[in-house]
TORPA-4810 file (N, C-alpha, C, O; in nm, 3 decimals):
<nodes>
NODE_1_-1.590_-3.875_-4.861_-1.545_-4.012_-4.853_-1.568_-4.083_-4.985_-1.496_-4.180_-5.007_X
NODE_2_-1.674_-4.044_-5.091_-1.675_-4.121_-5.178_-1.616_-4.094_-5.303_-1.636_-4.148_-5.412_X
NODE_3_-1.524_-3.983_-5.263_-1.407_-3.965_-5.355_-1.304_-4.075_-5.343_-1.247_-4.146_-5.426_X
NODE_4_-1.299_-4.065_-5.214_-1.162_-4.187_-5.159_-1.215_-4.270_-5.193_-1.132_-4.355_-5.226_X
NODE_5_-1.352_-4.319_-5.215_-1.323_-4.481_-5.248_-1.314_-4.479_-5.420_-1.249_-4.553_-5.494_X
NODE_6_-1.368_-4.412_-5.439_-1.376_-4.397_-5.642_-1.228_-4.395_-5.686_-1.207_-4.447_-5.796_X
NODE_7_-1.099_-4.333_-5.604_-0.985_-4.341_-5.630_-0.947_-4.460_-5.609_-0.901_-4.526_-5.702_X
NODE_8_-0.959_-4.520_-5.460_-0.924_-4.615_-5.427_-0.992_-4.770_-5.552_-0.911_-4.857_-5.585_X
NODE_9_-1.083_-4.772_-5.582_-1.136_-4.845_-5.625_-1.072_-4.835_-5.813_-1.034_-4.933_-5.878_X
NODE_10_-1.077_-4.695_-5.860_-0.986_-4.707_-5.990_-0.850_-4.775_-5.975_-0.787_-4.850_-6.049_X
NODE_11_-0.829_-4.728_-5.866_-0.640_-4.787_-5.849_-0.671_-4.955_-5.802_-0.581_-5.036_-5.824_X
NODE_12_-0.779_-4.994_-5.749_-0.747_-5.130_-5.737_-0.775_-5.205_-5.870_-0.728_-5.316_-5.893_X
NODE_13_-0.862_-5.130_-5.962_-0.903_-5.220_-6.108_-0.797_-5.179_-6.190_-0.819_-5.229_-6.300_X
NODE_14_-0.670_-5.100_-6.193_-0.560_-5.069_-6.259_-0.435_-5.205_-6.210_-0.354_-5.277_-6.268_X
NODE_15_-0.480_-5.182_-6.071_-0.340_-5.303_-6.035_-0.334_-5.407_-6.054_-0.234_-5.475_-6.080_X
NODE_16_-0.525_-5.460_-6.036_-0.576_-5.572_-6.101_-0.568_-5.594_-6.238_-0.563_-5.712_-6.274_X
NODE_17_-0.566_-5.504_-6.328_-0.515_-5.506_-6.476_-0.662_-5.572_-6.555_-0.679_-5.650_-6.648_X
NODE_18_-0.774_-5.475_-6.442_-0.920_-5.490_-6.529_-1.009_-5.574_-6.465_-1.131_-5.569_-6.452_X
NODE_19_-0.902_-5.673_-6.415_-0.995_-5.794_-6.400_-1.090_-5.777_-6.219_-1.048_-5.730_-6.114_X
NODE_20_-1.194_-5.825_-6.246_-1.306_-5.809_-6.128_-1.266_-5.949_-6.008_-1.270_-6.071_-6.025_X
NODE_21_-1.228_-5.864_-5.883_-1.244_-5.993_-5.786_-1.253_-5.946_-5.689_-1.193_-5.850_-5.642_X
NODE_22_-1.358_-6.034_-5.633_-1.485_-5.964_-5.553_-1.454_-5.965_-5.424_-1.487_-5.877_-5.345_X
NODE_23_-1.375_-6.083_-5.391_-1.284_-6.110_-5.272_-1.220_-5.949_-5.231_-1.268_-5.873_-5.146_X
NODE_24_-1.097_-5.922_-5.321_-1.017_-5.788_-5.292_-1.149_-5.632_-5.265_-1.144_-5.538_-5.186_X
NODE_25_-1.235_-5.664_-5.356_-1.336_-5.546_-5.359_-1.379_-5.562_-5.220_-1.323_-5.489_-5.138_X
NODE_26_-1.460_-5.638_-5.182_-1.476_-5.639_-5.026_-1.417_-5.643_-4.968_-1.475_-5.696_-4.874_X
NODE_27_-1.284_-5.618_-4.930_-1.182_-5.643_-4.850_-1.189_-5.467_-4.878_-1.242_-5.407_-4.785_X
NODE_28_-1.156_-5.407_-4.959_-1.092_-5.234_-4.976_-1.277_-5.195_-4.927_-1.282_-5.093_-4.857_X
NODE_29_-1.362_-5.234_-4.943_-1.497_-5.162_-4.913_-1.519_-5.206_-4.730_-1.561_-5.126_-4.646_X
NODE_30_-1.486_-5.322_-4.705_-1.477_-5.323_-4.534_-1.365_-5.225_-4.468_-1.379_-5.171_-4.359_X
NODE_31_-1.266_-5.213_-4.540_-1.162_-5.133_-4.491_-1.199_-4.995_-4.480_-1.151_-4.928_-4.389_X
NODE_32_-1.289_-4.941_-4.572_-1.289_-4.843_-4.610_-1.418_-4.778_-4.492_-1.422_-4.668_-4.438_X
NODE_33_-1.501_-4.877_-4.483_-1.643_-4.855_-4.361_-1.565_-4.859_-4.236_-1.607_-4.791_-4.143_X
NODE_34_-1.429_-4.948_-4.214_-1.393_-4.972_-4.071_-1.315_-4.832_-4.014_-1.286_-4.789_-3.902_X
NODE_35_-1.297_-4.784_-4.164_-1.196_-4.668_-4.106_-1.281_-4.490_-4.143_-1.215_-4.387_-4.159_X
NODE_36_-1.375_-4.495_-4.148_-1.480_-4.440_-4.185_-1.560_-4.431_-4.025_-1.573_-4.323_-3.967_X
NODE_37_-1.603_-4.549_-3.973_-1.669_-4.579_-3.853_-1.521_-4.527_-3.740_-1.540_-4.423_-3.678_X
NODE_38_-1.430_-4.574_-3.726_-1.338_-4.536_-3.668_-1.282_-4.373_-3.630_-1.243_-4.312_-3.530_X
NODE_39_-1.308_-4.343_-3.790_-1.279_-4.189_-3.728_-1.378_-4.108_-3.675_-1.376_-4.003_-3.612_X
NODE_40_-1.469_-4.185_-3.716_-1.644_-4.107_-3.648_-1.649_-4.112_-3.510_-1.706_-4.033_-3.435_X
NODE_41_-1.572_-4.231_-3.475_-1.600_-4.220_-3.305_-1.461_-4.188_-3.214_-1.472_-4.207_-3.092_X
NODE_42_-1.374_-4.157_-3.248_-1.199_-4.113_-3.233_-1.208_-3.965_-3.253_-1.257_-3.889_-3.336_X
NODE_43_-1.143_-3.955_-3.144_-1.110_-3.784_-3.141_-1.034_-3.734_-3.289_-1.007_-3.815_-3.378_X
NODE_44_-1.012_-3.614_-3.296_-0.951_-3.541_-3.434_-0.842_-3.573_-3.419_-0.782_-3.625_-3.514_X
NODE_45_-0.786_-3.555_-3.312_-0.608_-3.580_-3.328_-0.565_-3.752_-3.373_-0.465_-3.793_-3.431_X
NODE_46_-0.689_-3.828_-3.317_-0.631_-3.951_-3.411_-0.640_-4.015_-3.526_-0.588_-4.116_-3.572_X
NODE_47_-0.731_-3.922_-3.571_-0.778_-3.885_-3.752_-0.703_-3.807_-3.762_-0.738_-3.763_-3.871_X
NODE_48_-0.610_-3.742_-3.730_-0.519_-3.660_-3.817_-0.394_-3.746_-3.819_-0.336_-3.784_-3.920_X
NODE_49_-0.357_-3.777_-3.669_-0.242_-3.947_-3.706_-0.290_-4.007_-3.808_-0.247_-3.974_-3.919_X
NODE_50_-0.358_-4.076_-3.801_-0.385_-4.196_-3.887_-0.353_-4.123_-4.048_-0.262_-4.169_-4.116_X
NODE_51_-0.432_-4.017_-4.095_-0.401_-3.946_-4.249_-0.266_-3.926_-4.269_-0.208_-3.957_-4.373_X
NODE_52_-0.180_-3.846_-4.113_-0.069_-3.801_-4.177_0.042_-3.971_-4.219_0.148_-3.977_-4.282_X
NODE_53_-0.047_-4.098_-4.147_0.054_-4.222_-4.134_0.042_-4.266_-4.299_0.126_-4.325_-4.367_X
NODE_54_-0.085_-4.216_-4.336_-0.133_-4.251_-4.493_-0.063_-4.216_-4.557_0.007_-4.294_-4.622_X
NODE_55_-0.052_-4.080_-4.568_0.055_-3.996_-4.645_0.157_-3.997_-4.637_0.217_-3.938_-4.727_X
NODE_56_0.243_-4.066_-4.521_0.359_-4.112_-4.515_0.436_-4.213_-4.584_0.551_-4.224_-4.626_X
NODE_57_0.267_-4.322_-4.578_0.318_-4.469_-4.687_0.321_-4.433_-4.836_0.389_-4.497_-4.915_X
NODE_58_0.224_-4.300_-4.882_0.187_-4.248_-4.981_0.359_-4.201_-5.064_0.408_-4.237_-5.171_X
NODE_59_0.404_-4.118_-4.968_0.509_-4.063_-4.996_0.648_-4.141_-4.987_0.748_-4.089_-5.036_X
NODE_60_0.655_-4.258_-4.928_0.764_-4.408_-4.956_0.712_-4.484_-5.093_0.786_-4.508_-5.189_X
NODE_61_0.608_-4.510_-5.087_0.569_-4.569_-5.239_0.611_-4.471_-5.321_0.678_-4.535_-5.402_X
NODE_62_0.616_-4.347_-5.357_0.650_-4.282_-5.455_0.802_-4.257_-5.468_0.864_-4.255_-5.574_X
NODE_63_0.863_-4.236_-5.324_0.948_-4.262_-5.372_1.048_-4.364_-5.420_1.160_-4.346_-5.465_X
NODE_64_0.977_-4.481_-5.397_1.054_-4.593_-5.473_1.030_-4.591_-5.600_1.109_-4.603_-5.693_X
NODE_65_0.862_-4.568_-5.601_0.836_-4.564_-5.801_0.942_-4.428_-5.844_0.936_-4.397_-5.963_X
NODE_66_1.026_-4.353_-5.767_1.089_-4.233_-5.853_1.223_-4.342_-5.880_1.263_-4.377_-5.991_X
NODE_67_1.275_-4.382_-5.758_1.396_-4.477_-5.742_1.418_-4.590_-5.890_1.518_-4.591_-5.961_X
NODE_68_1.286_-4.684_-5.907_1.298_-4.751_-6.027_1.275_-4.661_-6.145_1.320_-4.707_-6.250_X
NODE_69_1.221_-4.551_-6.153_1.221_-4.473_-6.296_1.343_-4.414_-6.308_1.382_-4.395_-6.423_X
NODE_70_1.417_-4.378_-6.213_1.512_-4.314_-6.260_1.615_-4.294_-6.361_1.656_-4.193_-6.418_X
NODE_71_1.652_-4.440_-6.371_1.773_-4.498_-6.448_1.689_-4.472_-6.606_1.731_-4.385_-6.682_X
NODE_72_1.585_-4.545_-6.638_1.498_-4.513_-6.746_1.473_-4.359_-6.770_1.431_-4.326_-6.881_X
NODE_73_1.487_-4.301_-6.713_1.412_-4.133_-6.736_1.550_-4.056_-6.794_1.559_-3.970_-6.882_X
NODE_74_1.664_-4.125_-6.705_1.800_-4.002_-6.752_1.850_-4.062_-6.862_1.905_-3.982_-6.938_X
NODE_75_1.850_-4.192_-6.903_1.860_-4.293_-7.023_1.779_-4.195_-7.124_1.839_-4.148_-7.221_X
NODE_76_1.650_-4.166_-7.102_1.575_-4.106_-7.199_1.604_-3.968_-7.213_1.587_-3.923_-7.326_X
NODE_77_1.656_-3.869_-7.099_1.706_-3.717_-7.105_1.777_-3.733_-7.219_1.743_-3.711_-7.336_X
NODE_78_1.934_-3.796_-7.152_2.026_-3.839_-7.246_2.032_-3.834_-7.395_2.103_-3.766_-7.469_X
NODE_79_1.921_-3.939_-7.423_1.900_-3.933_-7.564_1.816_-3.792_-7.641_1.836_-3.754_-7.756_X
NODE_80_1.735_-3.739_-7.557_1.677_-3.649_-7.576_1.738_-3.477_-7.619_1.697_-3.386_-7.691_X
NODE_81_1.873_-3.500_-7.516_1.960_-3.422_-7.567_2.050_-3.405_-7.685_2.070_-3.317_-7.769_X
NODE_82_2.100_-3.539_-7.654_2.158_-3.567_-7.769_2.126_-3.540_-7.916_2.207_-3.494_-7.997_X
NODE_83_1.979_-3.579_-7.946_1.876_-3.533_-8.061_1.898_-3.403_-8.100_1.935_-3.370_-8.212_X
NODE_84_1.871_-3.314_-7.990_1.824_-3.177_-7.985_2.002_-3.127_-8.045_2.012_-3.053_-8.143_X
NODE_85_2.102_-3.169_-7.987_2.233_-3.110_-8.012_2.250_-3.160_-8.186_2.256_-3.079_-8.279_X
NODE_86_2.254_-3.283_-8.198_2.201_-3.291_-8.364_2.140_-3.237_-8.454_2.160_-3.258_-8.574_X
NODE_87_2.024_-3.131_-8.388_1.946_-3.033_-8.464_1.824_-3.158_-8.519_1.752_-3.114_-8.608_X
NODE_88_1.799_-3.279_-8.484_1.711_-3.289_-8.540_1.577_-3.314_-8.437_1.603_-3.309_-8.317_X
NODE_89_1.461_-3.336_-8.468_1.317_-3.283_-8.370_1.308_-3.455_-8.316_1.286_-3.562_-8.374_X
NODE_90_1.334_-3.418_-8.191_1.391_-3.517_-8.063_1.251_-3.653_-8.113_1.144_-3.607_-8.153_X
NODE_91_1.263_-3.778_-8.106_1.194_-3.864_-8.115_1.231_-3.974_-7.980_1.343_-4.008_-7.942_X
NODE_92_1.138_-4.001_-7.941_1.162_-4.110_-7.812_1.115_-4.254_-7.920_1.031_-4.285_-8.005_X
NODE_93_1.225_-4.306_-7.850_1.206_-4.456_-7.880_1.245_-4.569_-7.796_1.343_-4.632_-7.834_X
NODE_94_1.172_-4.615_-7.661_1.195_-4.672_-7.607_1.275_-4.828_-7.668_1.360_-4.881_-7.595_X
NODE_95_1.252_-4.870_-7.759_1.303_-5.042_-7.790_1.493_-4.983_-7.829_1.584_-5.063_-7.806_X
NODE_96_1.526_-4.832_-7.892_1.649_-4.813_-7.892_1.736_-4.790_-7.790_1.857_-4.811_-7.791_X
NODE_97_1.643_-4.731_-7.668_1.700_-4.690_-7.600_1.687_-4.844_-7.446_1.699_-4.803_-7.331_X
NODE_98_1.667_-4.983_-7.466_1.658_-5.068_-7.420_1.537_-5.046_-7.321_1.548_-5.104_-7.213_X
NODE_99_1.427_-4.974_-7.342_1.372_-4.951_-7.231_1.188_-5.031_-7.264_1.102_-4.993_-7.344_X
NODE_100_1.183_-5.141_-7.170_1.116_-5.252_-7.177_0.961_-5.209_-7.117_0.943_-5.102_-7.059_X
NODE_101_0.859_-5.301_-7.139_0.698_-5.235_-7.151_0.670_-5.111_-7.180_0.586_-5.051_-7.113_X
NODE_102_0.734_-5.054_-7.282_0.670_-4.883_-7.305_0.571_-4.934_-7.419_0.542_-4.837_-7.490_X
NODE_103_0.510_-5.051_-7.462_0.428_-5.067_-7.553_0.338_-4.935_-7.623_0.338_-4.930_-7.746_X
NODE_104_0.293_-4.873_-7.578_0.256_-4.764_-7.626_0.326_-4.686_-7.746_0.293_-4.646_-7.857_X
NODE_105_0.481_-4.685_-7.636_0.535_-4.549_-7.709_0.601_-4.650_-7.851_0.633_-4.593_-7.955_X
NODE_106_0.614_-4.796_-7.834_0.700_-4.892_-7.903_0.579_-4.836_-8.047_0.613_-4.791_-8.156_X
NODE_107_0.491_-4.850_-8.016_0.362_-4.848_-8.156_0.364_-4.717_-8.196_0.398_-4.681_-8.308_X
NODE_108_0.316_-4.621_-8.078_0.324_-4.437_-8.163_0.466_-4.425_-8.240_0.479_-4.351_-8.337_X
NODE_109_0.568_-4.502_-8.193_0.720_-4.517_-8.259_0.714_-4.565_-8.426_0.761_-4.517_-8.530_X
NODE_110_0.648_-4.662_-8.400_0.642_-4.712_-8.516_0.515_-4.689_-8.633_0.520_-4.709_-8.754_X
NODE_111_0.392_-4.634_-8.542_0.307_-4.541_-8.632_0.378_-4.391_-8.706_0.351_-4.353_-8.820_X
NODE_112_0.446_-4.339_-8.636_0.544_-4.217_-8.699_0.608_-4.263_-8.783_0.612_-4.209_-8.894_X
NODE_113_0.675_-4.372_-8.756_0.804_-4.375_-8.890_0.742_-4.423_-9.016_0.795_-4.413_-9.127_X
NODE_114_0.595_-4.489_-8.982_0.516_-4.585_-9.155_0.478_-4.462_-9.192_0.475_-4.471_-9.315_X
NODE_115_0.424_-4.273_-9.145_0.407_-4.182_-9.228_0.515_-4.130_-9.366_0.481_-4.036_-9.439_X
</nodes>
């Protein structure tokens, strides 16, 4: 169990974007004892409902995060090919290819080209 909350708890200070609030933290740590206490006293078969209902929401959230990447990812194949058919050694550049918060790759972009 205290894997699940160490995940759970990285993913809530990621969504939070760092910031500490103590409100949401106790809210995912009561959740986490209620359903903890719950399966302790519930037969197996309704601990196995309840996981497979987890993994169900698990597997709709992802696939929407595939749904919004998509358009961005074949945008980036695209160009990626394109490079490669040019013969020259494929470079991603999100700000050419209109593709918005890649901050990261916008800077490694522009750390490569000041060499």
């Amino acid at each position: 169990m205290s894997t699940q909350y160490y995940i759970a708890e990285t993913n809530l200070a990621y969504v939070m974007k760092g910031k500490q609030n103590k409100i949401v933290s106790m809210v995912l740590k009561a959740a986490l004892l209620a359903t903890t206490l719950y399966g302790s006293i519930r037969t197996a078969e309704t601990a196995w409902a309840l996981a497979d209902i987890g993994v169900g929401i698990m597997v709709w959230l992802n696939l929407i995060a595939i749904l919004i990447l998509a358009k961005p990812a074949l945008i980036t194949l695209k160009d990626y090919r394109e490079q490669r058919k040019q013969g020259i050694d494929p470079v991603f550049s999100p700000g050419k290819l209109g593709i918005q918060n890649a901050d990261y790759w916008d800077e490694e972009y522009q750390h490569n080209q000041d060499k």
